[in-house]
C-alpha positions as a Markdown table, in Angstrom:
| # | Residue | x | y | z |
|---|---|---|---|---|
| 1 | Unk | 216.0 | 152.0 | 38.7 |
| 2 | Unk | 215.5 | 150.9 | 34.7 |
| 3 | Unk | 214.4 | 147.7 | 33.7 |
| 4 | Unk | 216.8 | 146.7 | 31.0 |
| 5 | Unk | 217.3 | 143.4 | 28.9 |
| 6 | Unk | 220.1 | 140.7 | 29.5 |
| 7 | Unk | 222.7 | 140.0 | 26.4 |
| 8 | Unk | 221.5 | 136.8 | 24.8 |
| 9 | Unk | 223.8 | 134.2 | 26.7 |
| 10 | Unk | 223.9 | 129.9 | 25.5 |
| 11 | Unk | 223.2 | 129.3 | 29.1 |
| 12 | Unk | 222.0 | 132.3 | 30.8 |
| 13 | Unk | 219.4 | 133.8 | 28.4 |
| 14 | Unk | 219.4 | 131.3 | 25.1 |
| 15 | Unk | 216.7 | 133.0 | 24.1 |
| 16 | Unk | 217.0 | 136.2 | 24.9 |
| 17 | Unk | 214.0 | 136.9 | 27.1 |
| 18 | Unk | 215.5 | 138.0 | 30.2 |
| 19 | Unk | 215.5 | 141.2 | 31.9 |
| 20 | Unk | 215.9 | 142.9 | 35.5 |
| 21 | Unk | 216.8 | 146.1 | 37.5 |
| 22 | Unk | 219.8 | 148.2 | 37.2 |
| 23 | Unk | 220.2 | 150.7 | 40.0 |
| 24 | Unk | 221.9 | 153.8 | 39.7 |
| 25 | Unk | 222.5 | 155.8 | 43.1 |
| 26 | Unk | 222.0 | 159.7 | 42.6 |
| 27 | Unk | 224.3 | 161.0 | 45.1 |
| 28 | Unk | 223.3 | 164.4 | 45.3 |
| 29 | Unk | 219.9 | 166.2 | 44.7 |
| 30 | Unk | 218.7 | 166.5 | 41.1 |
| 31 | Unk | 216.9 | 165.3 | 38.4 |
| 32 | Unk | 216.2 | 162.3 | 35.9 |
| 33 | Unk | 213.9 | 162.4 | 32.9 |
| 34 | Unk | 211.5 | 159.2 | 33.0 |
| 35 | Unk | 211.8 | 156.8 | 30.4 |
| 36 | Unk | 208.5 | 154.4 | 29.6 |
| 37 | Unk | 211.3 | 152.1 | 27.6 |
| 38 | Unk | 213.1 | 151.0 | 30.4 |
| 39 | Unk | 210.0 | 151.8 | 33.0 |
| 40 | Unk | 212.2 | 153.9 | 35.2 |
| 41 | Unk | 211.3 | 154.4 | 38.5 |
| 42 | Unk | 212.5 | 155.9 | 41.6 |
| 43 | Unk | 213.7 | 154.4 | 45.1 |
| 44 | Unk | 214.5 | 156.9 | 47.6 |
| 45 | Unk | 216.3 | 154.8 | 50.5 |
| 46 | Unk | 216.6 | 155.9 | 54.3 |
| 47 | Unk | 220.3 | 157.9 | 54.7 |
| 48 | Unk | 220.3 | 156.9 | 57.9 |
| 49 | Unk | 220.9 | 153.1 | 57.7 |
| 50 | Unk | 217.7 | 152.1 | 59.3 |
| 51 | Unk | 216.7 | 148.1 | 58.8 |
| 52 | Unk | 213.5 | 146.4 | 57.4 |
| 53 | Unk | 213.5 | 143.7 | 59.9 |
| 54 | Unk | 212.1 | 141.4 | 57.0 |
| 55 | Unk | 213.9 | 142.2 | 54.3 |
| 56 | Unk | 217.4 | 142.7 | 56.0 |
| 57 | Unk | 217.4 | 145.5 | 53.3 |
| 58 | Unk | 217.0 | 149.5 | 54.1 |
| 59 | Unk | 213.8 | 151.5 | 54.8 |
| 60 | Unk | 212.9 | 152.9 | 51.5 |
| 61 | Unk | 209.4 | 153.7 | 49.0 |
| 62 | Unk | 208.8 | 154.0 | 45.2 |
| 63 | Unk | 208.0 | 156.6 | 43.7 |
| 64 | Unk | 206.5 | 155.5 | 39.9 |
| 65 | Unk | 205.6 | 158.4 | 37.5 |
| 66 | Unk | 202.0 | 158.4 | 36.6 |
| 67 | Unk | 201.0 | 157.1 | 33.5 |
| 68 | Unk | 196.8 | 156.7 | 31.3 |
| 69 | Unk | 198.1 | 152.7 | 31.2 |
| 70 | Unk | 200.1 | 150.4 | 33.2 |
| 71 | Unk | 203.7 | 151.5 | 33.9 |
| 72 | Unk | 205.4 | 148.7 | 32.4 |
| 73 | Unk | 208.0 | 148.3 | 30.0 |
| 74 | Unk | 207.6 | 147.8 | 27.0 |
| 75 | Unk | 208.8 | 143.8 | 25.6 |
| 76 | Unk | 212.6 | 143.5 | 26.8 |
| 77 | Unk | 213.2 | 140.5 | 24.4 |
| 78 | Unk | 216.5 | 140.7 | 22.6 |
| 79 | Unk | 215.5 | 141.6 | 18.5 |
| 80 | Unk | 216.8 | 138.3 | 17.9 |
| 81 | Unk | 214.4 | 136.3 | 20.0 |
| 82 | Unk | 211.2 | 138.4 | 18.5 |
């Protein structure tokens, strides 16, 4: 999952500040390079379709690469809005 910023949008995003998850499902064994830009983590999800009975969303954890500071993006403004 990387955090990545929205397109700068007159009603959406006017100026350019917003920013949220894109998911990419790895659908067989291997490997991703971590990237602190886009604070990529990883979400390994139960195969086996079992149900979080709060969420209504499947069994899954996080696994977030370690880091000397807090694993966060850096800012995800548009270079417009800066």
């Amino acid at each position: 999952i990387d955090m990545v910023s929205h397109p700068v949008d007159p009603v959406k995003n006017p100026h350019g500040n917003v920013f949220g998850p894109v998911e990419t499902v790895l659908e067989t064994e291997g490997s991703r390079t971590y990237d602190a830009n886009k604070a990529r983590y990883w979400k390994v999800v139960n195969a086996q379709g079992k149900v979080n009975p709060i969420t209504n969303k499947p069994t899954a954890y996080k696994l977030v690469p370690f880091t000397k500071g807090p694993a966060q993006p850096t800012v995800l403004t548009n270079d417009e809005s800066a």
